[in-house]
C-alpha positions in Angstrom: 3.9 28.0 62.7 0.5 28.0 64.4 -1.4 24.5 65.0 -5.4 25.4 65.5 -6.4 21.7 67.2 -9.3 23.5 67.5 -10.0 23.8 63.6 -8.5 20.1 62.9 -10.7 18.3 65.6 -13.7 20.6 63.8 -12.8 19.3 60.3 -11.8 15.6 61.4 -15.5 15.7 63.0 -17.0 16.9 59.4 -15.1 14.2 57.5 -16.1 11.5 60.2 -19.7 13.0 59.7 -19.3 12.5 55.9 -17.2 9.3 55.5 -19.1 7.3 58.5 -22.3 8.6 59.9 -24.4 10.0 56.9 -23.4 6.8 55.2 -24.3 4.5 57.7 -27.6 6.3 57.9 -28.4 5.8 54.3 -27.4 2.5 54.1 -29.5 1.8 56.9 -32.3 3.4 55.8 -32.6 1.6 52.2 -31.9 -1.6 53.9 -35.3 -1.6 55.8 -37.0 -0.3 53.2 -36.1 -3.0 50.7 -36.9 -5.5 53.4 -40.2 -4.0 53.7 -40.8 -4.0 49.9 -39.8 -7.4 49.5 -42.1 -9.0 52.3 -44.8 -6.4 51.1 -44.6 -8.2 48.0 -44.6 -11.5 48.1 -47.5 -11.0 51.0 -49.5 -9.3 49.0 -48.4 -10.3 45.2 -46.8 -14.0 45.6 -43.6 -15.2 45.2 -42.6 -14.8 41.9 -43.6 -10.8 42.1 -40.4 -9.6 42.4 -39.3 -11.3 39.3 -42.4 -9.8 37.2 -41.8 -6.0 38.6 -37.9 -6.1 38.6 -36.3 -8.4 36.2 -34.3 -5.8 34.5 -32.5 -5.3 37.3 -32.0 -8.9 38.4 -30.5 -9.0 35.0 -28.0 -6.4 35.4 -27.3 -6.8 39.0 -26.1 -10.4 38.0 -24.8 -9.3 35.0 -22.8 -7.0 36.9 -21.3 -9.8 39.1 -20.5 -11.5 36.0 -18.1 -8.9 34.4 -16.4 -8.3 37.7 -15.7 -12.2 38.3 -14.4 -12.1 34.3 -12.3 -9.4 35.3 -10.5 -10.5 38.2 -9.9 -13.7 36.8 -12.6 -16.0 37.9 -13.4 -19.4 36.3 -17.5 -19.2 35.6 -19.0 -22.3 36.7 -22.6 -22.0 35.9 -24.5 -18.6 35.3 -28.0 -17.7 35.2 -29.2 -14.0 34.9 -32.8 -14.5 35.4 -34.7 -17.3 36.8 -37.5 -18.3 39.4 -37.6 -19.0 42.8 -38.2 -22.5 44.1 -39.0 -22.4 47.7 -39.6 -26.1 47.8 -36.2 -27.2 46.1 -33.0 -26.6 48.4 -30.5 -24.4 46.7 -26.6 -25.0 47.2 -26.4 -24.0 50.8 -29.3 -26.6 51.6 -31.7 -23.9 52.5 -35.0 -23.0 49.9 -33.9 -22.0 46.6 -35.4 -18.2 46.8 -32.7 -17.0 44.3 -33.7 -14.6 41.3 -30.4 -15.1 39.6 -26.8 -16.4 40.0 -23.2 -16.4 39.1 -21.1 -19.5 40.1 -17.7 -19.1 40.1 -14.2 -20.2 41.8 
Protein backbone atom coordinates (compact mmCIF):
# COMPACT_ATOMS: atom_id res chain seq x y z
CA UNK A 1 0.00 0.00 0.00
CA UNK A 2 1.11 3.45 -1.14
CA UNK A 3 1.13 6.52 1.42
CA UNK A 4 0.88 9.95 -0.85
CA UNK A 5 2.15 12.46 2.33
CA UNK A 6 2.04 14.56 -0.37
CA UNK A 7 -1.88 14.41 -0.96
CA UNK A 8 -2.51 14.11 3.02
CA UNK A 9 -0.42 17.35 3.98
CA UNK A 10 -2.54 18.92 0.78
CA UNK A 11 -5.96 17.82 2.27
CA UNK A 12 -4.92 18.42 6.14
CA UNK A 13 -4.02 22.09 4.68
CA UNK A 14 -7.72 22.38 3.06
CA UNK A 15 -9.46 21.16 6.22
CA UNK A 16 -7.22 23.63 8.43
CA UNK A 17 -8.23 26.25 5.74
CA UNK A 18 -11.93 25.35 6.36
CA UNK A 19 -12.10 24.49 10.10
CA UNK A 20 -9.69 27.42 11.25
CA UNK A 21 -8.81 30.20 8.87
CA UNK A 22 -12.02 31.12 6.87
CA UNK A 23 -13.70 30.97 10.25
CA UNK A 24 -11.62 33.12 12.07
CA UNK A 25 -11.84 35.55 9.18
CA UNK A 26 -15.58 35.75 9.38
CA UNK A 27 -15.79 35.94 12.78
CA UNK A 28 -13.45 38.66 12.69
CA UNK A 29 -14.96 40.46 10.26
CA UNK A 30 -18.65 40.62 11.78
CA UNK A 31 -17.10 41.45 15.07
CA UNK A 32 -15.82 44.94 13.85
CA UNK A 33 -18.64 45.50 11.99
CA UNK A 34 -21.08 45.10 14.87
CA UNK A 35 -18.75 47.30 16.90
CA UNK A 36 -18.94 49.88 14.32
CA UNK A 37 -22.83 49.61 14.14
CA UNK A 38 -23.28 49.83 17.62
CA UNK A 39 -20.99 52.99 18.32
CA UNK A 40 -22.46 54.35 14.96
CA UNK A 41 -25.64 54.26 16.71
CA UNK A 42 -25.79 55.35 19.79
CA UNK A 43 -23.37 58.40 18.28
CA UNK A 44 -25.57 59.27 16.03
CA UNK A 45 -29.22 57.89 17.30
CA UNK A 46 -28.82 57.82 21.33
CA UNK A 47 -28.65 55.24 23.55
CA UNK A 48 -31.77 53.54 23.58
CA UNK A 49 -31.38 53.06 19.54
CA UNK A 50 -30.44 49.76 19.55
CA UNK A 51 -33.47 48.73 21.44
CA UNK A 52 -35.95 50.74 19.00
CA UNK A 53 -34.22 49.05 15.70
CA UNK A 54 -33.56 45.57 17.10
CA UNK A 55 -35.76 44.41 19.82
CA UNK A 56 -36.86 41.33 18.15
CA UNK A 57 -33.72 40.10 18.28
CA UNK A 58 -32.82 41.03 21.83
CA UNK A 59 -35.90 39.09 22.43
CA UNK A 60 -34.87 35.90 20.92
CA UNK A 61 -31.27 36.18 21.55
CA UNK A 62 -32.23 36.06 25.29
CA UNK A 63 -34.95 33.95 24.73
CA UNK A 64 -32.52 31.65 23.28
CA UNK A 65 -30.25 31.69 26.44
CA UNK A 66 -33.34 30.95 28.36
CA UNK A 67 -34.23 27.52 26.79
CA UNK A 68 -30.67 26.38 26.82
CA UNK A 69 -30.20 27.25 30.69
CA UNK A 70 -33.92 25.27 31.02
CA UNK A 71 -32.40 22.51 29.24
CA UNK A 72 -29.23 21.88 30.91
CA UNK A 73 -30.80 22.18 34.14
CA UNK A 74 -30.34 25.62 35.35
CA UNK A 75 -32.25 27.21 38.22
CA UNK A 76 -33.69 30.78 36.60
CA UNK A 77 -33.11 33.47 38.97
CA UNK A 78 -34.53 36.46 37.41
CA UNK A 79 -35.17 37.01 33.56
CA UNK A 80 -35.83 39.81 31.49
CA UNK A 81 -36.08 39.58 27.60
CA UNK A 82 -36.29 43.16 26.75
CA UNK A 83 -35.45 46.14 28.74
CA UNK A 84 -33.46 49.56 28.71
CA UNK A 85 -30.19 50.52 29.32
CA UNK A 86 -29.34 52.56 32.33
CA UNK A 87 -25.93 53.97 31.95
CA UNK A 88 -26.15 55.84 35.24
CA UNK A 89 -27.31 52.79 37.48
CA UNK A 90 -24.38 50.03 38.04
CA UNK A 91 -25.54 46.67 36.82
CA UNK A 92 -24.38 43.35 38.77
CA UNK A 93 -20.73 43.57 37.91
CA UNK A 94 -20.61 47.31 39.32
CA UNK A 95 -19.97 48.73 36.00
CA UNK A 96 -23.11 50.94 33.90
CA UNK A 97 -26.08 48.92 33.44
CA UNK A 98 -25.87 48.99 29.29
CA UNK A 99 -27.71 45.64 29.17
CA UNK A 100 -30.70 45.16 26.59
CA UNK A 101 -31.75 42.00 28.21
CA UNK A 102 -30.83 39.25 30.66
CA UNK A 103 -31.04 35.70 31.98
CA UNK A 104 -29.92 35.06 35.55
CA UNK A 105 -29.30 31.84 36.45
CA UNK A 106 -27.08 29.29 38.71
Amino acid sequence: MNTDLGLIFKNLGIVGLDVIVIPFIFITVLTYLNRDTKRFLANGFGLNSELYLGFLGIFFHELSHLITALVFGHRIDRVCLLKRPHPDQPGFDGQPDLALGYVNHS
